[in-house]
N, C-alpha and C positions, 0 to 999 in steps of 0.2 A: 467416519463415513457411514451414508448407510441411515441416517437419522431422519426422522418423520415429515411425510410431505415435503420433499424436495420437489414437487413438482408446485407448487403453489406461484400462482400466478399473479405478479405485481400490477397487472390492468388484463382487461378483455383480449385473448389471445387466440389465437383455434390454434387446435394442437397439432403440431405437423405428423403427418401419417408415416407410416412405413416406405410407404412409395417416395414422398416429396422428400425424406432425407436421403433415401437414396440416388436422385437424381442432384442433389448433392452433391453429393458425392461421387459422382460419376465428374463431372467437370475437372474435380479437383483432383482426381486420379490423372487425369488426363491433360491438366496442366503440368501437373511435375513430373510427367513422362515426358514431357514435350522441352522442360528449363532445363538450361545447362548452368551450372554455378561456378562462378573462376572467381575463387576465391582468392585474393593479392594476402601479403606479408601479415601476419596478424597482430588484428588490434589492440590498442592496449584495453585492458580490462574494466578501466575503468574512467568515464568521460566526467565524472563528477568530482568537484570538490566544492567545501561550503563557502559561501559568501561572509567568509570569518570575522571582518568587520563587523558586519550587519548582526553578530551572535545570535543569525537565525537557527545554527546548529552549532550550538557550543559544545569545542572538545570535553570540557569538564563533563558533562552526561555519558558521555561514551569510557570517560579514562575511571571514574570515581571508584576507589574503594571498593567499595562494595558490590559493584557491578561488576561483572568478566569480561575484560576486556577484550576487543575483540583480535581475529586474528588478521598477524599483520597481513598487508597486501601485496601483491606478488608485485616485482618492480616494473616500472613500466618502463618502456623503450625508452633512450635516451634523444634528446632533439635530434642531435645528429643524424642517430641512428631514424628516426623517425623523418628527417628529411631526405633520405637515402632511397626512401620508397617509390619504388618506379612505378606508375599508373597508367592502366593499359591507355590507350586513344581515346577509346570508346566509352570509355568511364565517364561519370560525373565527378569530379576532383571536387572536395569541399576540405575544409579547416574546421577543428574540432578545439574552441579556445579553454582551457579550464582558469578560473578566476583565481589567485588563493591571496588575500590582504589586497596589496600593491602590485602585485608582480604578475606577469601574466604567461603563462607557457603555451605556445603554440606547438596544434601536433596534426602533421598531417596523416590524413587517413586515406584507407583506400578502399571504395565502396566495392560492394559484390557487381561483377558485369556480369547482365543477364541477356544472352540472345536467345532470342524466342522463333522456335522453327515451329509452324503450324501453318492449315492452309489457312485459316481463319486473316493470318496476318501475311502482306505479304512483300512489304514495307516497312522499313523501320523512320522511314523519313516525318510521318507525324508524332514519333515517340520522342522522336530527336527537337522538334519543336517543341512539344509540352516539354521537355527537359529546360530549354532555351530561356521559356516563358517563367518556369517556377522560380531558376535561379535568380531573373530578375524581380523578381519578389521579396525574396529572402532578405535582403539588404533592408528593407523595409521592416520586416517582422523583426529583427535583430536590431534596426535605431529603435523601433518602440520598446523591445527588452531593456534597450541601454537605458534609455530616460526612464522606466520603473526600477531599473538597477540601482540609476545616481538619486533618485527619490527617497528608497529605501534606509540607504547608507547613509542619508543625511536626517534620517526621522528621530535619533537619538538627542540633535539636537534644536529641533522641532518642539512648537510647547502641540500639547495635544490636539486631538482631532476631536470635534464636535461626532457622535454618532447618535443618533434617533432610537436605533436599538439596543447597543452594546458599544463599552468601550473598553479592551480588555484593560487590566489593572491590577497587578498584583504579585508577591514571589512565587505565584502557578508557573508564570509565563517567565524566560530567559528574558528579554527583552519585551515589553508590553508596547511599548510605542511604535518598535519594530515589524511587530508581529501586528499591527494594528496596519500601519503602512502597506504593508507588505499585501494585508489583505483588500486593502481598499484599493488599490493597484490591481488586483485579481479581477476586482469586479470590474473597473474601468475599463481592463486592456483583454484578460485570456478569452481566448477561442483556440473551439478541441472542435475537429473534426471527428466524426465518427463512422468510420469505417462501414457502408450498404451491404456491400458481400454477406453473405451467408445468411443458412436462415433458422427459424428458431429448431428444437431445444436445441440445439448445440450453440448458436449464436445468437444476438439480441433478446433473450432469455435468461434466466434463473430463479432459485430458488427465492423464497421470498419468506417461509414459516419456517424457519430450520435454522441449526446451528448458523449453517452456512448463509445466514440471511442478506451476507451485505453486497452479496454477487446482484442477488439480483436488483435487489432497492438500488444499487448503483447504477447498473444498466438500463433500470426504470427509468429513474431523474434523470439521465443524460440522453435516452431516447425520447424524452418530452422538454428538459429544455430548452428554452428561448433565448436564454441570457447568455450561457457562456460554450453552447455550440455552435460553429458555423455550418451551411452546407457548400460554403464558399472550400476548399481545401489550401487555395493558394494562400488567406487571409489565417492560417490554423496556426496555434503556434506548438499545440502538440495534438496528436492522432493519435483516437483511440482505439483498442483492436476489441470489440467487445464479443470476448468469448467466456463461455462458465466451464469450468475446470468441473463444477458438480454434476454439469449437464452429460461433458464426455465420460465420466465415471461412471453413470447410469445406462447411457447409450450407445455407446463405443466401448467401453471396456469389457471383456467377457471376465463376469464374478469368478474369483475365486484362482484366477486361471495364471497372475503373477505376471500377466503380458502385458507394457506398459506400449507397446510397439503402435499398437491403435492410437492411443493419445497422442504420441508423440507424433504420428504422419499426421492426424489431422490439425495438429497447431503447427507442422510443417506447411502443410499443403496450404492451409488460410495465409500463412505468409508469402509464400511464394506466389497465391494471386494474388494481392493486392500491390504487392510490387510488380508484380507483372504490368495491371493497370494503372498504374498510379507510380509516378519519380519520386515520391516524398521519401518512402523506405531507404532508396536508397541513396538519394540525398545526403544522410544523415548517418546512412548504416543501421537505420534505428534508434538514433539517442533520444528524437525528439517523438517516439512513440511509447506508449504505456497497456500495463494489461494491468487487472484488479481482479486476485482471484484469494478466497477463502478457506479455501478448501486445504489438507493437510497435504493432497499432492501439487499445489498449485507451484512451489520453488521446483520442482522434478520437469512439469508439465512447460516450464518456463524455457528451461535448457532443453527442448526441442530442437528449437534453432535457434543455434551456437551465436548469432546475434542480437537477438532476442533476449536471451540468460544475459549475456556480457553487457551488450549496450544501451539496451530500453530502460525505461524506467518501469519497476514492479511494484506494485500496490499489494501486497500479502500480509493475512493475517499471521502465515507462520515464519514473522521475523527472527530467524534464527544464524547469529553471525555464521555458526560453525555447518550452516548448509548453505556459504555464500551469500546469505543479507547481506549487504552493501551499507550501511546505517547513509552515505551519501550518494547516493544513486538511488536507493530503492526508498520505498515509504512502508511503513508499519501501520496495517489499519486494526481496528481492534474488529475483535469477534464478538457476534451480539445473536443470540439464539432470541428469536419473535416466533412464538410457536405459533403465536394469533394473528402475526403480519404486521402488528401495531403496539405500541408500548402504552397500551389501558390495562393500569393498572402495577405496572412496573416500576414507576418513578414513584417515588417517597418515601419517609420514613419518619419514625419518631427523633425529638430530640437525643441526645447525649444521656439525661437523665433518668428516661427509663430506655437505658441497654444496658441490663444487669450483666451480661454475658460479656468477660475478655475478646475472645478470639473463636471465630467458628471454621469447620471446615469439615464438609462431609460431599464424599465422591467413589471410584472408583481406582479399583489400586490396576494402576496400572502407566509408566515408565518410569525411570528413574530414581524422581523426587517423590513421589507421593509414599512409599512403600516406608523409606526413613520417616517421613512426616507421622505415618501410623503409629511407627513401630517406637517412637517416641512418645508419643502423646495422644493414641486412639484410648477414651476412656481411661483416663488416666489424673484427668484433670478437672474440678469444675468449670474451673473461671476458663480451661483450652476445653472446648468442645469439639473433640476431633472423631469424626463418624467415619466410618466404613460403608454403612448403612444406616441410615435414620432411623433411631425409632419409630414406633407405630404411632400412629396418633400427630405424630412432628411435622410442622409446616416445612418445606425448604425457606422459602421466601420469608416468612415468619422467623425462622431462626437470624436471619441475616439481620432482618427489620432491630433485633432483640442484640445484637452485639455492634462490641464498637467499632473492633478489626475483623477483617473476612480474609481467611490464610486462602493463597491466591498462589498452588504450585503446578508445574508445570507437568501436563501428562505424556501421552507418546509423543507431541509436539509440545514447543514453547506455550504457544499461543491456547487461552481458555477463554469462555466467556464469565467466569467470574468474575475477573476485574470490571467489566461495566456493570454485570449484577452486582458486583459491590457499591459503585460509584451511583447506580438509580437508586440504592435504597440506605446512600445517607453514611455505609460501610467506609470504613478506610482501608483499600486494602492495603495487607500483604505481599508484596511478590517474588516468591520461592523459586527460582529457575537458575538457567545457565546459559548464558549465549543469547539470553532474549532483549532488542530493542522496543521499550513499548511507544504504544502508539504515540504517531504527533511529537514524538523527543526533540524535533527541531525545534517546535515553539514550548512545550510542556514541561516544566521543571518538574518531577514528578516524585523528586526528593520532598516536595514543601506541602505533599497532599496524600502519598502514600508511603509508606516503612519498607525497604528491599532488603534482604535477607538472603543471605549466601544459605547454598546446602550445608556447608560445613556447619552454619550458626542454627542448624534447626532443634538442637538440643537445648539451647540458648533464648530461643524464641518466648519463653514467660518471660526469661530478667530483661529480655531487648523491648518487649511490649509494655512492663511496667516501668518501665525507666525512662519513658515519655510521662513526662508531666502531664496534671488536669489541662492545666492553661494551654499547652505545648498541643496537646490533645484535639481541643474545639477551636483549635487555630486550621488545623487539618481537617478536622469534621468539615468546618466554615467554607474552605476550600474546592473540599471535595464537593458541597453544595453547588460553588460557582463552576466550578471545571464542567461540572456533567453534562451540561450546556450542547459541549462540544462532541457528547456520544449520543446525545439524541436522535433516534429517527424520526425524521418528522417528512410527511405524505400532504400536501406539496414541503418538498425540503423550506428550510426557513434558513436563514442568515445565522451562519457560526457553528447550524448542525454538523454533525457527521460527514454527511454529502460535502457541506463546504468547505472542512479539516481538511478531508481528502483532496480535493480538487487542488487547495493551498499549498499543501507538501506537495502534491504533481507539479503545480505554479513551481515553487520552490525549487526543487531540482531542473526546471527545464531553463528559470533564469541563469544556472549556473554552464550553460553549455552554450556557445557559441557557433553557428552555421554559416560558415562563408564559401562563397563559390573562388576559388584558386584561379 
């Protein structure tokens, strides 16, 4: 937190005043004075399961060895029990299907009923129409999931698809055929609504030159495109709520002061108007809406509202099972510090044969992992060049350029932007953590292009790095070449960047949940 230029602006913006956020904020004070919330039976925690067939999220990434498994999941209501649920009148009843092989389990759910007392409104007789009107929709956005569903599941045996730009290929990807399908279906079919309410910094805003940079590049591309936003809401097959978790930390939160209360009312208060305006929310409960935040409070910022946390889909860099990452519900995006807004200069490296250097790693000591990482091999090593601080004279960027492996551990959060500074400059990383899903694990095999390393094995870490062969070695380099592809930022986004990973694994999860009107 707290890192340079968070205010940097991803296009032409005027900066909103003192006055204009607070009038703001006055509406949204005054809307959730006004909502009553009747909250029915609670839902199960989790709407997601993977499309297991398709091994667009293969259990092996999640269970392997060497990774930490993650923790199991609380059980969920039993059918029975889950048919048992009595829905006020007034309610919108929907069916929430989860996929899993063959089999399919229906669970029904009970949205939030909101009556709204205000003089503004003083009728509920056209809410109840646009309610009437969406359901009749829904049926539709649900047959066109189905046909990219049955398309998907059948691309295995499928010979491949012709593509102009890229065609993925290789043991990067779980599935390359899948994940090819799967994308070309994204492009044909998805539209995200994006949510008008609120205004900058706190909403349609973010940082753009900072750790934090993929808040706002995210919200940039999806505020200007053409392609895979609608302004239609009925034709959307998920809603975005575009708020920056960096922005409320700046603006809303008082430094220092340990009150997280401010953040939390106003990612309450954003929710509770757009469901106010708008039946899609509660349509759905939220399954079929998404937030994308960076920042190291953005998993806290989420469980706001208890719907929200449980049922949306979360786009976070700090995927960490053991703070409630969901590896099937939620998406892992990586973190990519652009101090310049633009990656000139970022991407490349020398071959294999001049990185005289084993393994580099030089940072700040501070959680867990990094402290053992030192205290094992700070200076200690040539071929492990492990810093605390760099010497005088020492490039960072240069160092990396100059080794083969980049140790890649995790600080007060899972989540660093080392692994894509490794991955632009040619690096293979390291990744030293605990609980951490990395990015794109749905489609990324990230066994076949980077080395994962238990804390326990960090004393271990030379005989595990030299006991990869040359050959074994520039198979990985090779890799990591082609993978990097997929963390590029690129301004207009381009086909397989970042921007489009993201939006995929959103695709991804939202194919796996089903909306029917009861």
């Amino acid at each position: 937190m707290g890192d340079e230029d968070v205010d940097g602006k991803c296009r032409i913006m005027s900066a909103c005043s003192s006055a204009k956020l607070f009038l703001f904020m006055v509406p949204l004070v005054l809307v959730s004075g006004f909502v009553f919330v009747n909250i029915g039976p609670k839902c199960p925690t989790s709407f997601l399961t993977s499309l297991s067939t398709t091994h667009i999220s293969p259990p092996l990434l999640l269970s392997s060895p060497s990774l930490p498994p993650a923790p199991a999941p609380a059980p969920a209501p039993s059918l029975q029990a889950a048919k048992e649920v009595s829905l006020p009148t007034s309610a919108l009843s929907t069916k929430v299907e989860s996929v899993q092989g063959d089999k399919n389990r229906t669970i029904q759910l009970n949205p939030i009923n909101i009556t709204l007392v205000s003089n503004n409104v003083t009728s509920t007789a056209s809410s109840e129409l646009m309610k009437k009107r969406v359901t009749k929709k829904i049926d539709k956005i649900e047959f066109e999931l189905q046909k990219a569903r049955v398309a998907i599941k059948a691309a295995s045996m499928d010979d491949p698809v012709d593509d102009p730009d890229y065609v993925p290929i290789g043991p990067m990807y779980w599935n390359a055929k899948v994940f090819h399908r799967s994308y070309l279906e994204m492009e044909k079919q998805f539209k995200i609504f994006v949510y008008k309410e609120g205004d900058p910094p706190l909403f349609h805003d973010g940082p753009c030159k900072s750790i934090y940079s993929m808040e706002g590049n995210f919200i940039y591309e999806m505020e200007r495109d053409t392609h895979f936003r609608t302004n239609n809401p009925d034709k959307a097959h998920a809603f975005y709520l575009p708020l920056s978790v960096v922005k409320m930390v700046r603006y809303v939160y008082q430094r220092d002061s340990h009150d997280f209360g401010p953040i939390r009312r106003t990612v309450r208060d954003y929710i509770d108007l757009v469901s106010d305006r708008y039946p899609y929310w509660n349509r759905s409960i939220g399954a079929d809406h998404f937030i994308l935040s960076c920042h190291d409070w953005g998993p806290e910022a989420s469980f706001s509202h208890p719907h929200l946390g449980q049922n949306s889909i979360r786009a976070l860099c700090n995927a960490n099972t053991s703070e409630r990452f969901k590896p099937r519900k939620d998406v892992s995006i990586p973190e990519i510090n652009l101090r310049t807004g633009s990656l000139k200069g970022l991407v490349g490296g020398p071959s294999p044969s001049i990185r005289p250097i084993l393994a580099f790693f030089a940072g700040g000591v501070h959680g867990p992992v990094r402290p053992v990482l030192l205290q094992h091999w700070e200076n200690k090593d040539n071929d492990i060049r492990v810093h605390k601080y760099l010497p005088k004279g020492t490039s960072y960027p240069d160092m990396m350029r100059s080794s083969k492996f980049c140790l890649c551990p995790s600080g007060y959060e899972v989540a660093g932007p080392r692994i894509v500074e490794a991955l632009y400059s040619g690096c293979v990383p390291v990744l030293i953590n605990s609980g951490y899903v990395p990015p794109f694990s749905d489609v990324l095999n990230w066994r076949s292009f980077s080395v994962i390393v238990s804390v326990e094995d960090i004393p271990k870490l030379k005989t595990i790095l030299t006991s990869i062969s040359p050959r074994q070695y520039l198979k990985m380099y090779r890799r990591v070449l082609k993978v990097r592809r997929h963390f590029e930022v690129n301004s207009p986004a381009k086909r397989f960047d970042v921007f489009h990973m993201i939006l995929h694994s959103i695709w991804v999860r939202r194919l796996n949940v089903r909306i029917r009107e009861v």
